[in-house]
Backbone as a chain_set.jsonl record, in Angstrom:
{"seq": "XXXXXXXXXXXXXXXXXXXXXXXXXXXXXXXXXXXXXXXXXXXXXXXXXXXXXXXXXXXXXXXXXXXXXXXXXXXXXXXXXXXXXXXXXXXXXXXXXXXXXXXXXXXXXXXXXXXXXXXXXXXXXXXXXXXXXXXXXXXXXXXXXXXXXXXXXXXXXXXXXXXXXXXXXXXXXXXXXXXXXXXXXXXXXXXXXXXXXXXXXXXXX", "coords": {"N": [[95.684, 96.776, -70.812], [93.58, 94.358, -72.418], [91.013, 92.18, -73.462], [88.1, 90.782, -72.905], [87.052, 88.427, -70.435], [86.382, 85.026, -71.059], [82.774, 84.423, -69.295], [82.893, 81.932, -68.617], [83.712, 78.495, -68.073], [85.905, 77.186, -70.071], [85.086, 73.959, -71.503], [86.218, 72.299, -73.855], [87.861, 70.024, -75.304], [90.154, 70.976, -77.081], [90.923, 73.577, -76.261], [92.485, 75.894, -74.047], [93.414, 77.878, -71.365], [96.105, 79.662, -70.266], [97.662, 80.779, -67.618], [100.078, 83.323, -67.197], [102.734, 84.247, -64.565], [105.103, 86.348, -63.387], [106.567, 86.563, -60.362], [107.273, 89.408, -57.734], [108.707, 91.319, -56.09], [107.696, 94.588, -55.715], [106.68, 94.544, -58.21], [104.5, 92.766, -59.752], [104.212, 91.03, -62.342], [101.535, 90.07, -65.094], [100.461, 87.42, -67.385], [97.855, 86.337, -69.489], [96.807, 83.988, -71.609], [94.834, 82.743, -74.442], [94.318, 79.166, -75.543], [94.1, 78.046, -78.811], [93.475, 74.495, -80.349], [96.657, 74.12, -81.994], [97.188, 77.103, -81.851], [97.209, 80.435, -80.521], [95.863, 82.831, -78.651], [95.592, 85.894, -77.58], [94.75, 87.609, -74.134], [94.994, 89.171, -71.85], [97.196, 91.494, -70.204], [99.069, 93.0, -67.792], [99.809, 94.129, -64.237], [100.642, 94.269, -60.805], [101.599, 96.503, -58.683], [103.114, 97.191, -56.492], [105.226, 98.288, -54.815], [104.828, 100.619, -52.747], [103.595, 99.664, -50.786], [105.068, 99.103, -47.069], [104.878, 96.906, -45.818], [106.071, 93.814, -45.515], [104.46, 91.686, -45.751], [102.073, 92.54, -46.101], [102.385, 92.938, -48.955], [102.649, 90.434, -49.663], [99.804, 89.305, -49.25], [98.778, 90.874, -50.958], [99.224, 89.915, -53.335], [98.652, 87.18, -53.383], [95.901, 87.438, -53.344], [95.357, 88.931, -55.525], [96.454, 87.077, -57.073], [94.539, 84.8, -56.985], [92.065, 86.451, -58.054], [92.39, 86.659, -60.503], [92.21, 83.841, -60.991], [89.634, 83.7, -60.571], [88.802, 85.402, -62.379], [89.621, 84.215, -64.877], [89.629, 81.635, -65.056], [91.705, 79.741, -65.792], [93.477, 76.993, -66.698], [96.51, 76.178, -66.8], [99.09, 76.869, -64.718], [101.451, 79.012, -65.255], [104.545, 79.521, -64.173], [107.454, 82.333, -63.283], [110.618, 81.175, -61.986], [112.243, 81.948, -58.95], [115.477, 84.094, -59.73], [118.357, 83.569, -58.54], [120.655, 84.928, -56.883], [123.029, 87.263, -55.201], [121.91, 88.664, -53.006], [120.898, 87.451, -50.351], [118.353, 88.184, -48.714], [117.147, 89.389, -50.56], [116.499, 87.403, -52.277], [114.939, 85.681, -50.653], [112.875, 86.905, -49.808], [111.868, 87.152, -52.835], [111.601, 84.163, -53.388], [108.976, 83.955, -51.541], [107.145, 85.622, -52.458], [106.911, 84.464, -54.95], [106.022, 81.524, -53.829], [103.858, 82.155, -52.734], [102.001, 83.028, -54.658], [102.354, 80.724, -56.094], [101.068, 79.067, -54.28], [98.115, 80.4, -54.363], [97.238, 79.606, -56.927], [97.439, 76.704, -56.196], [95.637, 75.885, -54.237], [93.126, 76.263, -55.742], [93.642, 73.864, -56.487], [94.833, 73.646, -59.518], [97.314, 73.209, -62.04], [100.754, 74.141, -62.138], [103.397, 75.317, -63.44], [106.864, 75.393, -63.464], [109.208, 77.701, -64.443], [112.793, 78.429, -65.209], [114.46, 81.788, -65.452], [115.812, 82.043, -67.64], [115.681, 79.941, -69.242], [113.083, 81.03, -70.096], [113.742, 82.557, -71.492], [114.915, 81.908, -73.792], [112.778, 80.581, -74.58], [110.963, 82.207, -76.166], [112.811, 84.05, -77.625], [114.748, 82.654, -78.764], [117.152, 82.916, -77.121], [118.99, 82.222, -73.751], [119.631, 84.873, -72.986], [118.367, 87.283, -73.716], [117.704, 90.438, -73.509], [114.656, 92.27, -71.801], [113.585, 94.07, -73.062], [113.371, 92.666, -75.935], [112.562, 90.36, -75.396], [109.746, 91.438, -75.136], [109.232, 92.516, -77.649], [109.438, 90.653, -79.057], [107.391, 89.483, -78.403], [105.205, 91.122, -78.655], [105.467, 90.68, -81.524], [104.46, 88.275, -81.783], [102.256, 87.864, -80.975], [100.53, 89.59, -81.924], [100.422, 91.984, -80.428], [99.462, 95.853, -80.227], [100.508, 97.852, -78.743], [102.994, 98.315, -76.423], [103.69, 98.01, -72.673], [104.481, 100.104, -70.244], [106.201, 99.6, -68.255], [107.9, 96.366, -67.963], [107.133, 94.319, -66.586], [105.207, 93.022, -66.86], [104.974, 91.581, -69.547], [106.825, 90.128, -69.101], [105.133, 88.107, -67.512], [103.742, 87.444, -69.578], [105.273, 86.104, -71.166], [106.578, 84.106, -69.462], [103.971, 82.454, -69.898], [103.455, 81.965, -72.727], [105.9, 80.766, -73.117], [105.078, 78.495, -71.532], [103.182, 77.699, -73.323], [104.489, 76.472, -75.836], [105.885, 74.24, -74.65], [104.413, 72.685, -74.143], [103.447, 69.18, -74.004], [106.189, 68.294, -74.025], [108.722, 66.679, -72.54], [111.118, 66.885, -71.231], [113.429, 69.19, -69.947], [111.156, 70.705, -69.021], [110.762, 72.085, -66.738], [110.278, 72.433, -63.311], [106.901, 70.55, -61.834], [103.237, 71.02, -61.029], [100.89, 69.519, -59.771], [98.76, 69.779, -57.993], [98.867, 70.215, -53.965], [100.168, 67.704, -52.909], [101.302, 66.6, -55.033], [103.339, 68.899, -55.047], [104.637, 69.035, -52.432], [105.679, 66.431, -52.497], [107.556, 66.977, -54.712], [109.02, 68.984, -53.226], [110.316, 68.189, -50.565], [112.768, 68.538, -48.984], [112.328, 71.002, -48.794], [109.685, 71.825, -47.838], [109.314, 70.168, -45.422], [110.5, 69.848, -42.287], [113.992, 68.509, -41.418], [114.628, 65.709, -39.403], [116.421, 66.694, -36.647], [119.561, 66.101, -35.115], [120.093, 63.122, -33.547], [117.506, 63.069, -32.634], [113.814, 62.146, -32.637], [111.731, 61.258, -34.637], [107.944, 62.495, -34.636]], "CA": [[95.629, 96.192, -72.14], [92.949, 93.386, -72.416], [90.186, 91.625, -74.098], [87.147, 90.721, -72.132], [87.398, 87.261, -70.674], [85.275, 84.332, -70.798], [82.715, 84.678, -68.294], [82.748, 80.428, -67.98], [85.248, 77.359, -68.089], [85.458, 76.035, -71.758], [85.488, 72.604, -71.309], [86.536, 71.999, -74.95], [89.699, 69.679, -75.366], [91.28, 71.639, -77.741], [90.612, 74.96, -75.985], [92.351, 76.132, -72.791], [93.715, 79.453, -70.673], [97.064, 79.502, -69.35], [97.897, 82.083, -67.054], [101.697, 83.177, -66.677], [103.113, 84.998, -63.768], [106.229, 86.825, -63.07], [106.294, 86.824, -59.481], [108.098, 90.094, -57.974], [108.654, 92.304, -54.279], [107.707, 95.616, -56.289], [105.988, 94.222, -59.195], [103.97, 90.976, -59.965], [103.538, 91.322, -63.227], [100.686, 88.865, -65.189], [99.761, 88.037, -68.765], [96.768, 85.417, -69.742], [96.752, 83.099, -73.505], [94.03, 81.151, -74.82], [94.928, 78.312, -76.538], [93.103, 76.902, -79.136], [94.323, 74.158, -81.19], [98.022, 75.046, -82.22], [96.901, 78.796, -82.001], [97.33, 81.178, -79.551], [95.445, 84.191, -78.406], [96.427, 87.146, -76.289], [93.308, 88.086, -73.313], [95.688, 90.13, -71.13], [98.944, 91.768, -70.137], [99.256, 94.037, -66.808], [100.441, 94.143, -63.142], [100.245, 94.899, -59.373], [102.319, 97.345, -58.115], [103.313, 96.827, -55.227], [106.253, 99.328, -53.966], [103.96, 101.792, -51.77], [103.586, 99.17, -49.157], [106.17, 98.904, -46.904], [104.929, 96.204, -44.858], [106.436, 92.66, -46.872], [103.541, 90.928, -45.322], [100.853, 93.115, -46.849], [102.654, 92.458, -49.991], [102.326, 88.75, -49.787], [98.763, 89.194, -49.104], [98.394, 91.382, -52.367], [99.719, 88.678, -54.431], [97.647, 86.074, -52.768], [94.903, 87.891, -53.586], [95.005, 89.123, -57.209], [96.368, 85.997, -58.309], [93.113, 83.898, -56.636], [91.146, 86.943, -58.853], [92.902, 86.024, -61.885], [92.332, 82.616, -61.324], [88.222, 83.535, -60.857], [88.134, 85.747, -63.758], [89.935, 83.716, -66.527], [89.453, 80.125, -64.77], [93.447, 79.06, -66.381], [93.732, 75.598, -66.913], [97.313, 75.987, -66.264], [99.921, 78.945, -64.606], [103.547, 79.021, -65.641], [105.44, 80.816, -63.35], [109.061, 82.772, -63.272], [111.191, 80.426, -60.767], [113.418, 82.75, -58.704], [116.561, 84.024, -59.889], [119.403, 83.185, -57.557], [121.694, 86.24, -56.657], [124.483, 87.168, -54.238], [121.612, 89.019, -51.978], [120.065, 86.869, -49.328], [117.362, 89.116, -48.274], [116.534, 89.598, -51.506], [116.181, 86.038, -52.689], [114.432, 85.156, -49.58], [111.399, 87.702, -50.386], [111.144, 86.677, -53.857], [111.064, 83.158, -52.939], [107.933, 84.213, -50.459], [106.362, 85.756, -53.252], [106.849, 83.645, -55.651], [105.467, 80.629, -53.102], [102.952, 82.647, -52.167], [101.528, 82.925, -55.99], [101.87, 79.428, -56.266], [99.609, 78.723, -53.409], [97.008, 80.615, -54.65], [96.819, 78.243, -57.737], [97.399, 74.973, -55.693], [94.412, 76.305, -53.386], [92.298, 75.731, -56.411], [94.153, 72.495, -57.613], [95.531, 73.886, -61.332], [98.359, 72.381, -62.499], [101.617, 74.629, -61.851], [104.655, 74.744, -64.225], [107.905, 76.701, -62.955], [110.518, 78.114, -65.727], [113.805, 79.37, -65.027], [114.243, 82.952, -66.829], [116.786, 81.817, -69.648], [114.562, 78.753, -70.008], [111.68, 81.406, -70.79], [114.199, 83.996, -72.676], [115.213, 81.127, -74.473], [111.668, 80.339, -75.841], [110.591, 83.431, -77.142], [113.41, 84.706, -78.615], [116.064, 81.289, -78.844], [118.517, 83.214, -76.422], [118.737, 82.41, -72.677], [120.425, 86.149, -72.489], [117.955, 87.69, -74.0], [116.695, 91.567, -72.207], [113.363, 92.486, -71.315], [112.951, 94.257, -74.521], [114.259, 91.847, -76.846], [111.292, 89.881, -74.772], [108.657, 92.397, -74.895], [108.691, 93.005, -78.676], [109.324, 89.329, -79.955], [105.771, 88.641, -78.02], [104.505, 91.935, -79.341], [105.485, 90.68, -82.974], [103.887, 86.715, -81.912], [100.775, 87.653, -80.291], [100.244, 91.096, -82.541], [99.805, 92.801, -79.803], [99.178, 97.123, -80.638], [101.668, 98.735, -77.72], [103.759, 97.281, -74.829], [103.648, 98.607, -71.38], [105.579, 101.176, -70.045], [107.004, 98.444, -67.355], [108.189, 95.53, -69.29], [107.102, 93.142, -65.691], [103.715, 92.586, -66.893], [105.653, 91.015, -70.457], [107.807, 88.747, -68.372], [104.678, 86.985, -67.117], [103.64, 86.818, -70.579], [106.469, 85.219, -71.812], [106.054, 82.58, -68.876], [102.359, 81.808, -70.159], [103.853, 81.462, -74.132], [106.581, 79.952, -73.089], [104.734, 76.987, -71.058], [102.32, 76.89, -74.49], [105.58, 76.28, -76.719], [106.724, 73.574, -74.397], [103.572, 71.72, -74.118], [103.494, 67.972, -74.634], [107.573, 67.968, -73.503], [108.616, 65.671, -71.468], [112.39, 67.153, -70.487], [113.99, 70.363, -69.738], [110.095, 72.194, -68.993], [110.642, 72.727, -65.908], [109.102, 71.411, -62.473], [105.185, 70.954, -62.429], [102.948, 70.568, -59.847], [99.146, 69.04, -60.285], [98.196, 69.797, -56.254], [99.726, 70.503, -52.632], [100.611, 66.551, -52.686], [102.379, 66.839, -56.176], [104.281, 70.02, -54.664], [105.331, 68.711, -51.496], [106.678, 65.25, -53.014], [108.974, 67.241, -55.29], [109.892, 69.718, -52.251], [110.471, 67.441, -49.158], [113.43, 68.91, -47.882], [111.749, 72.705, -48.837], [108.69, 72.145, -46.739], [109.18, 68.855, -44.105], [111.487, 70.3, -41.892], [114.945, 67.584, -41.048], [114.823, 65.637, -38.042], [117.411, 66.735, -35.443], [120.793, 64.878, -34.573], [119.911, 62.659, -32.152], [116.196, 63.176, -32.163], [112.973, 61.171, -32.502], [110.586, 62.039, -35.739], [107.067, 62.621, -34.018]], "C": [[94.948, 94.839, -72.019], [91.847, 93.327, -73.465], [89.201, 91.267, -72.61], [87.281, 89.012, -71.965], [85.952, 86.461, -70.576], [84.632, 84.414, -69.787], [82.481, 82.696, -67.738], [84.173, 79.375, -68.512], [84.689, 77.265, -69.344], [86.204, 74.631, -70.969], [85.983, 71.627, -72.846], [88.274, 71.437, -74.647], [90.799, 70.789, -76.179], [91.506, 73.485, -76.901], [91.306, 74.988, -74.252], [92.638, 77.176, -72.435], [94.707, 78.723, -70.096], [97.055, 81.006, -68.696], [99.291, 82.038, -66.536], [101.922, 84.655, -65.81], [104.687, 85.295, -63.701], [106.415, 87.611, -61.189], [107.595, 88.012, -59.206], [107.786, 90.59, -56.552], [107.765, 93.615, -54.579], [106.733, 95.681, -56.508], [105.57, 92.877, -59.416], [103.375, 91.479, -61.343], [102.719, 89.597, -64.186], [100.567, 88.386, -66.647], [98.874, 86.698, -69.176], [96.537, 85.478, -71.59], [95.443, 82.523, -73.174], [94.644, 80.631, -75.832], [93.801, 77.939, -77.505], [93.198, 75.999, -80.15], [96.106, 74.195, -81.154], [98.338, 76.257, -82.072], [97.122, 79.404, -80.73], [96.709, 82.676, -79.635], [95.302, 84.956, -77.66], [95.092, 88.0, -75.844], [93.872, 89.038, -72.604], [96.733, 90.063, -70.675], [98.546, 92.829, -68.673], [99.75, 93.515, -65.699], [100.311, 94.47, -62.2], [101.333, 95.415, -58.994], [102.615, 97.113, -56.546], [104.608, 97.832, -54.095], [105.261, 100.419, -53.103], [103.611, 101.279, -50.57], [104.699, 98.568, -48.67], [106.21, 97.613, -46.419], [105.224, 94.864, -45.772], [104.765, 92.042, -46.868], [102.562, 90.887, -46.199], [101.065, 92.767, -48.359], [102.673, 91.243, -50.484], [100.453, 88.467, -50.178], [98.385, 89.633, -50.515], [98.404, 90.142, -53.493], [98.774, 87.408, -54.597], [96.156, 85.888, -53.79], [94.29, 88.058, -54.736], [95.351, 88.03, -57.768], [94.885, 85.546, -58.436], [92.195, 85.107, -57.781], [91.321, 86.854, -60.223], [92.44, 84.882, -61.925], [90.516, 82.843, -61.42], [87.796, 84.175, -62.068], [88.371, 85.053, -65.153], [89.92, 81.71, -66.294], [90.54, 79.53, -65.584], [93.001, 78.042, -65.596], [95.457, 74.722, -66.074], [97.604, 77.371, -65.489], [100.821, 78.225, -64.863], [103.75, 80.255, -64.804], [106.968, 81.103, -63.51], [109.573, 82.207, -62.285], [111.911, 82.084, -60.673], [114.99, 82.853, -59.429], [117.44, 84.022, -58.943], [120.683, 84.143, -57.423], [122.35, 85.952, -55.925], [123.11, 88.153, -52.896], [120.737, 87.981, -51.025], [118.861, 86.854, -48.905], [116.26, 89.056, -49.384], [115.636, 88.5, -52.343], [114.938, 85.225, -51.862], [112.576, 86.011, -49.68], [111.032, 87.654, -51.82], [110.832, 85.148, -53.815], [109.487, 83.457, -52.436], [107.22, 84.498, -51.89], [105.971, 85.169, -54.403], [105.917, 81.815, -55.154], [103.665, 81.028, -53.18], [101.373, 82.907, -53.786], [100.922, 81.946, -56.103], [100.986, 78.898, -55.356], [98.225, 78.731, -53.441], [96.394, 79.819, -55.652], [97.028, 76.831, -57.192], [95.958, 74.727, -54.967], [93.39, 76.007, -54.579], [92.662, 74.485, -57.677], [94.224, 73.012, -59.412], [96.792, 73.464, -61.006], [99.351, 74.122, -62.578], [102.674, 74.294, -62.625], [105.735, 75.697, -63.833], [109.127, 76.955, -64.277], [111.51, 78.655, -64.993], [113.567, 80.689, -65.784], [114.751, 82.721, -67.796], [116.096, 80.586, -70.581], [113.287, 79.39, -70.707], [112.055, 82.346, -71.604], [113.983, 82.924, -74.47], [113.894, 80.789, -75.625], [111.137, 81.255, -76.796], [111.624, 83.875, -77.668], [114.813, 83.998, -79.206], [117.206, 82.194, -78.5], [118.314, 83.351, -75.088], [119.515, 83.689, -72.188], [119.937, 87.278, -73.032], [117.378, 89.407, -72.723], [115.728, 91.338, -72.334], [113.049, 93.188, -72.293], [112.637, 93.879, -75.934], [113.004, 90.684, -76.456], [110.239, 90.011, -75.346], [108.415, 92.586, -76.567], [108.523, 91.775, -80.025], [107.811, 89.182, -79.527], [105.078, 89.968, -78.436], [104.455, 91.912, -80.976], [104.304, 88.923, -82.962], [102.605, 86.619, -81.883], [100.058, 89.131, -81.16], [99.423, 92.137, -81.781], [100.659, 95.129, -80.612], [100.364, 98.019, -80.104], [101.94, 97.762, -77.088], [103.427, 98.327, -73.986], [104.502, 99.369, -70.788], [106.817, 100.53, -68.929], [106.795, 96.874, -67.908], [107.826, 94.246, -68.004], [106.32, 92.306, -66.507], [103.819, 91.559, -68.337], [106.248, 89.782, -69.973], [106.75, 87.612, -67.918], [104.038, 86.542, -68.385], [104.269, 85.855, -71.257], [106.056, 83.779, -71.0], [104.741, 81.876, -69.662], [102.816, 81.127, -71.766], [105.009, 80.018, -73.898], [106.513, 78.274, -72.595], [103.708, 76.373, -72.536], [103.559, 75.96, -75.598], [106.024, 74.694, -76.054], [105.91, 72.64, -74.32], [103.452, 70.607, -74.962], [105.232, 67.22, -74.901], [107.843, 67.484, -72.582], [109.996, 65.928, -70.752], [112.625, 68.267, -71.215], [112.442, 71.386, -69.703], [110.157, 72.786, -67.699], [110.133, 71.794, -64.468], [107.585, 71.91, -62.527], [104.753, 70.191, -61.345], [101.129, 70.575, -60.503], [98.075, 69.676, -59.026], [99.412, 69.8, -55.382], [100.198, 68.737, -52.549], [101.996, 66.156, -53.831], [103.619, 67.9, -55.368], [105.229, 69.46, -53.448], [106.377, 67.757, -51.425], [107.915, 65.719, -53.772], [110.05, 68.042, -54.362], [109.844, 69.329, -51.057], [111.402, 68.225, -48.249], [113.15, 70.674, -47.709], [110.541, 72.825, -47.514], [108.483, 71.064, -45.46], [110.571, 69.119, -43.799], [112.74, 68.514, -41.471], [114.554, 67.246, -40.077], [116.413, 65.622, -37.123], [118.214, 65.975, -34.97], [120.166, 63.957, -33.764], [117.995, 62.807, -31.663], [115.25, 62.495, -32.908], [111.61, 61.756, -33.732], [109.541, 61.733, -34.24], [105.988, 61.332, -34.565]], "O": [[95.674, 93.996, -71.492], [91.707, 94.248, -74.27], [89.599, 91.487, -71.466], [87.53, 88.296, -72.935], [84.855, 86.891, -70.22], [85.39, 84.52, -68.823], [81.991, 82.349, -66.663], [85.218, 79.602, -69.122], [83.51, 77.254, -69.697], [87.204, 74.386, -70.294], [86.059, 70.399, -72.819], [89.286, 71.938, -74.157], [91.907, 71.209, -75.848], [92.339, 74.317, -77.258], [90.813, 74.301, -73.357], [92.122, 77.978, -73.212], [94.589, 77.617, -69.569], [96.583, 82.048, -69.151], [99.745, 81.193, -65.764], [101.516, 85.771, -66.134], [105.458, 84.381, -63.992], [106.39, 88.807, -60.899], [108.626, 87.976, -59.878], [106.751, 90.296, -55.955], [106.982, 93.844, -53.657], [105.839, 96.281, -55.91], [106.336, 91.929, -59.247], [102.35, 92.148, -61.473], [103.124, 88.445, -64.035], [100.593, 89.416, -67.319], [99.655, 85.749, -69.103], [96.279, 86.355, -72.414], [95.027, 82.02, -72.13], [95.286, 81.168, -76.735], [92.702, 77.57, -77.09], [93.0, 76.584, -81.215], [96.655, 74.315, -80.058], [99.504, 76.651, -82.114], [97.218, 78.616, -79.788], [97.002, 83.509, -80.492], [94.627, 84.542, -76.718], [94.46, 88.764, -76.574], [93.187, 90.06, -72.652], [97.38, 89.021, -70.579], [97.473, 93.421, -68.789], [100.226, 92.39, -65.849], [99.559, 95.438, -62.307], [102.257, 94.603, -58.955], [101.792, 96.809, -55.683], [104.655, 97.889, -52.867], [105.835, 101.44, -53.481], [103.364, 101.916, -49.546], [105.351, 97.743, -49.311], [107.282, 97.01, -46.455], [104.585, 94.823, -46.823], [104.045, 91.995, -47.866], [102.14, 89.947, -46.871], [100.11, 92.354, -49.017], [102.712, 91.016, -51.694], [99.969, 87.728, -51.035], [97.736, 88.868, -51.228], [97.54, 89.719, -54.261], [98.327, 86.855, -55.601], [95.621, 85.015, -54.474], [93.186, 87.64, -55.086], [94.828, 87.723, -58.839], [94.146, 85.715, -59.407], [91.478, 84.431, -58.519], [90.394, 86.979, -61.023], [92.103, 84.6, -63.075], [89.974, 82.191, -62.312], [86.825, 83.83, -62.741], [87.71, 85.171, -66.185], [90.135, 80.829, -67.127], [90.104, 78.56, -66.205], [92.457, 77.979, -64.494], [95.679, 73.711, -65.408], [96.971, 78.427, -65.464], [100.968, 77.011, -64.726], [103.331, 81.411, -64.773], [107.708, 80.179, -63.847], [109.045, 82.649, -61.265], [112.091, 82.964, -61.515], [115.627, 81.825, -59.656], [117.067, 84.917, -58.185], [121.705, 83.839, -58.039], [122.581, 84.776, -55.643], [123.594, 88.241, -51.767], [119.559, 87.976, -51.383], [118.234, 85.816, -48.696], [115.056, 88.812, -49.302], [114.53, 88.631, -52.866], [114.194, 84.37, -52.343], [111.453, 85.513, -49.598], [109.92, 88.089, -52.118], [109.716, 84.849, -54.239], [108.695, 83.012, -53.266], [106.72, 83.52, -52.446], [104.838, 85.305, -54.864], [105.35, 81.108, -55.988], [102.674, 80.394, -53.542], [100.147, 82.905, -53.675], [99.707, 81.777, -56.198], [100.07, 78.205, -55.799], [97.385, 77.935, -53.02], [95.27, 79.344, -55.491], [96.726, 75.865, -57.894], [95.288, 73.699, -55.058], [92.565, 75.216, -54.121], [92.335, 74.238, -58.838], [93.52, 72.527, -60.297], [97.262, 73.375, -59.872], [98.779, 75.133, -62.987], [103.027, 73.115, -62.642], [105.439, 76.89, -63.894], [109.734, 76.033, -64.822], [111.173, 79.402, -64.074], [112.667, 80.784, -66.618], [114.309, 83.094, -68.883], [115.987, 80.337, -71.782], [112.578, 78.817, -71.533], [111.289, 82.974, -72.336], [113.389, 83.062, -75.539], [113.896, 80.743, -76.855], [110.925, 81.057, -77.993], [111.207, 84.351, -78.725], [115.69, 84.546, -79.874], [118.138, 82.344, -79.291], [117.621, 84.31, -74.75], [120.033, 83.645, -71.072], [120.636, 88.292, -73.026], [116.889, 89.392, -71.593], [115.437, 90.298, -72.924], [111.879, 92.95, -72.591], [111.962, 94.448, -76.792], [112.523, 90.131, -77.446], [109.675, 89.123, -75.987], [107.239, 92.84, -76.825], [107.988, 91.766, -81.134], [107.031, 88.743, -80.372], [103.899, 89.655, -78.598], [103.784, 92.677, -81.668], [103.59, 88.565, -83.899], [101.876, 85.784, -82.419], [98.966, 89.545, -80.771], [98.43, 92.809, -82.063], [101.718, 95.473, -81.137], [101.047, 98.752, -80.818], [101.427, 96.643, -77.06], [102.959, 99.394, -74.384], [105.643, 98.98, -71.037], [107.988, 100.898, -68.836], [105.717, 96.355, -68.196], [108.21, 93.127, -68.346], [106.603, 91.153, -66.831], [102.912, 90.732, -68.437], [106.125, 88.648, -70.437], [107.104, 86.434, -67.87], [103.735, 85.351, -68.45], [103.756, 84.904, -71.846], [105.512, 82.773, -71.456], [104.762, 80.674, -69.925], [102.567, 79.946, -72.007], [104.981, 78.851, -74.29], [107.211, 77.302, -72.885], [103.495, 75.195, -72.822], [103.296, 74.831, -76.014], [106.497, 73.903, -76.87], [106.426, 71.526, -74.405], [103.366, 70.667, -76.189], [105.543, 66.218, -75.546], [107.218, 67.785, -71.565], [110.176, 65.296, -69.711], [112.355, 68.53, -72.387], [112.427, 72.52, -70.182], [109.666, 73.897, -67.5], [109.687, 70.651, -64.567], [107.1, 72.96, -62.947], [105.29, 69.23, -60.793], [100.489, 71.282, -61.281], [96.885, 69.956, -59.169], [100.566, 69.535, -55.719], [100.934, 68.745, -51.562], [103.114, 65.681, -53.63], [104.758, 67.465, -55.198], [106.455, 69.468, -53.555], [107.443, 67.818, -50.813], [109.023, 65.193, -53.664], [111.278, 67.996, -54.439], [109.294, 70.108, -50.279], [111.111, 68.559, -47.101], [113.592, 71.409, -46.826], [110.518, 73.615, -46.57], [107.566, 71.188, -44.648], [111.553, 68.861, -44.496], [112.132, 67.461, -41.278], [113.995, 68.125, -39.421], [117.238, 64.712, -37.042], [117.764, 65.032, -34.319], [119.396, 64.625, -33.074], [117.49, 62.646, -30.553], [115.694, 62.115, -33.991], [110.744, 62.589, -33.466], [109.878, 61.142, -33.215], [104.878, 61.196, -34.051]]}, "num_chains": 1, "name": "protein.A"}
């Protein structure tokens, strides 16, 4: 489900591309706004599949990959991404983290500005309930953006929502979320995430 995208940057103030992700082990699902003005207009909705490879690795790499081609075909201004949700599995948390990192890399790698949402922070915008389902989602942004059908897997919605939901919040200055400009921005907010502790008794380098 798409529109054909620009094939160049608009450099127009009022005019930009967000691109929102729903990072996932499975599924990475994607969906790309233009803004223009107050307005909003819906370029694409879909997803990478990802269950058929077993190897995690390869699945990191996928992610890597199609984002960086997202980011060359629609040149987004911003991404909004789905922060992890925080469960009781370990394992589980620990490979959506990765993939979710691993997303964000690909947009830091070409310096765009990075915004992270919780999910109830992004149920919350589209449909004013952080307890909102995935259909309850899927058909408020199919009534906002007038889109024709939804998708038969409601992922590729969830990263929509992220992308609306960072347009809605734009020009907020509390509760959007963390936001990252570059790998210098990112690292300053996550010190103890990526600069490992120094050791009882031991000597930084």
């Amino acid at each position: 489900m798409k529109l054909e995208p620009s094939k160049t940057k608009n450099t127009s103030n009022t005019e930009r591309i967000i691109l929102g992700i729903d990072p996932g082990t499975t599924i990475m699902g994607f969906g790309v706004i233009k803004v223009v003005g107050k307005k909003m207009e819906f370029l694409q909705l879909n997803e990478l599949q990802l269950s058929k490879y077993d190897d995690h690795y390869k699945r990191l790499q996928l992610i890597f990959n199609r984002t960086i081609e997202l980011i060359d075909t629609f040149h987004p201004d911003e991404i909004a991404i789905e922060a992890p949700f925080f469960g009781k599995n370990v394992q589980s948390m620990l490979k959506l983290g990765r993939a979710q990192g691993v997303a964000m890399a690909a947009g830091l790698s070409r310096e765009i500005s990075i915004t992270e949402y919780a999910p109830k922070k992004i149920k919350m915008a589209i449909t004013g309930s952080g307890n909102a389902s995935k259909e309850q989602v899927a058909r408020m942004l199919q009534s906002i953006l007038g889109l024709k059908t939804l998708p038969k897997n409601l992922d590729s919605t969830d990263g929509l929502a992220a992308a609306v939901c960072h347009f809605y919040n734009t020009g907020k200055t509390v509760g959007t979320g963390k936001s990252y400009t570059g790998w210098a921005s990112f690292v300053k907010q996550n010190e103890k995430r990526v600069i490992p502790s120094t050791p009882k008794g031991g000597v930084k380098d």
